[in-house]
C-alpha positions as a Markdown table, in Angstrom:
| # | Residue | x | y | z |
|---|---|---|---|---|
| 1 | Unk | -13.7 | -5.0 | -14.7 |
| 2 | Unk | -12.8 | -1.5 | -15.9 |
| 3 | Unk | -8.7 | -0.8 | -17.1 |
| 4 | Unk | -9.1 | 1.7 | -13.7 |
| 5 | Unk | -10.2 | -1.0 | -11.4 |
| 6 | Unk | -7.5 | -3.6 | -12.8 |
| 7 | Unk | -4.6 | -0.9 | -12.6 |
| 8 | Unk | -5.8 | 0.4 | -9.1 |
| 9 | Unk | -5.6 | -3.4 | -7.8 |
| 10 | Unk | -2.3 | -4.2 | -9.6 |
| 11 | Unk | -0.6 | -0.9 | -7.8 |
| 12 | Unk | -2.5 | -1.5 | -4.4 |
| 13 | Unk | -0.8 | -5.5 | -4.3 |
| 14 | Unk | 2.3 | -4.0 | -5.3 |
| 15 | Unk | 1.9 | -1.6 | -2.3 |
| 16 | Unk | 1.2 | -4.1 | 0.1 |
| 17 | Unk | 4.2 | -5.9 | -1.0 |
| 18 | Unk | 6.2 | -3.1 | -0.1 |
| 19 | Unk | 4.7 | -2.8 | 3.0 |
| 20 | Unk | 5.4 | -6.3 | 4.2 |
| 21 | Unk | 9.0 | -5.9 | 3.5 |
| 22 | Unk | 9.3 | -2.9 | 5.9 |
| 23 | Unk | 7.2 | -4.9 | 8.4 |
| 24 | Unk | 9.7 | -7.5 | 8.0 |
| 25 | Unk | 12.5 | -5.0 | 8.6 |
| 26 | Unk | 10.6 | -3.9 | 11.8 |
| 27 | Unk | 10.5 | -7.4 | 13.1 |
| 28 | Unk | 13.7 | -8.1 | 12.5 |
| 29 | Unk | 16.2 | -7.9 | 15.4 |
| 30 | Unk | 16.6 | -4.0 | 16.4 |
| 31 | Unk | 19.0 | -1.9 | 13.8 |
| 32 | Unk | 18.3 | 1.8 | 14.6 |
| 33 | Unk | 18.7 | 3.5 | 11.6 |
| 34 | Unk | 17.1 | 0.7 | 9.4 |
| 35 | Unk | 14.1 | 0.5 | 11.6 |
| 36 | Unk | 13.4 | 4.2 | 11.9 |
| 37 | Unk | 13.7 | 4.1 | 8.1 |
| 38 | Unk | 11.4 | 0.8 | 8.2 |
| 39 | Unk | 8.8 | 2.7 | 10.1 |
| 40 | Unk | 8.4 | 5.8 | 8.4 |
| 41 | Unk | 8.1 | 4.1 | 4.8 |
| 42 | Unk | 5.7 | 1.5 | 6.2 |
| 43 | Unk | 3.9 | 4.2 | 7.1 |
| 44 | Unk | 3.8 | 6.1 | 4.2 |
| 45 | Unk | 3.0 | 3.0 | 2.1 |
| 46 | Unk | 0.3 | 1.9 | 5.0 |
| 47 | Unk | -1.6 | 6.0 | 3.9 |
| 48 | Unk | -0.8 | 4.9 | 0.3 |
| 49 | Unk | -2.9 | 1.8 | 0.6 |
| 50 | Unk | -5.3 | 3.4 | 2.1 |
| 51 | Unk | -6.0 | 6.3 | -1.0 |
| 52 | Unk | -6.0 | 3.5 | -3.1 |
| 53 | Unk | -8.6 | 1.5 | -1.1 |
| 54 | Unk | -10.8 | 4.6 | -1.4 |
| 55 | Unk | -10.1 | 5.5 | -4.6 |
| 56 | Unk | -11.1 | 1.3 | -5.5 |
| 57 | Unk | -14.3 | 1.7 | -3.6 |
| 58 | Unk | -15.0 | 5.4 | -5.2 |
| 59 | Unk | -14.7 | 3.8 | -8.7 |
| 60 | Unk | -16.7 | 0.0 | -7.6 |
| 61 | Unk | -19.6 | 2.9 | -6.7 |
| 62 | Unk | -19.7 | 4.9 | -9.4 |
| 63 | Unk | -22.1 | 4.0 | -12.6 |
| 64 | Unk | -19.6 | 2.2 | -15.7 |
| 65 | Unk | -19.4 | 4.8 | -18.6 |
């Protein structure tokens, strides 16, 4: 596995860590300021995740150098 892949994995579980924590925050019982804070964070981690995931399968596609 290329040093790209590994590093791309590492900061995409590290992501999805984060993002379980705001879910967590979501679940919890109803704060409004720490939810609406929750939300958009899990958000933005949710589209960060996501350009990761493409940028993994980009890299899995293209030939090794």
């Amino acid at each position: 596995m290329s040093e790209r892949l590994e590093t791309l994995q590492k900061a995409r579980e590290r992501m999805a860590e984060d993002r379980d924590a705001f879910a967590k925050t979501l679940a919890a019982p109803f704060d409004r300021d720490k939810a609406e804070r929750a939300r958009l964070k899990f958000i933005e981690t949710q589209s960060l995740i996501d350009a990761i995931d493409r940028a993994i399968a980009g890299d899995q596609v293209r030939p090794a150098a």
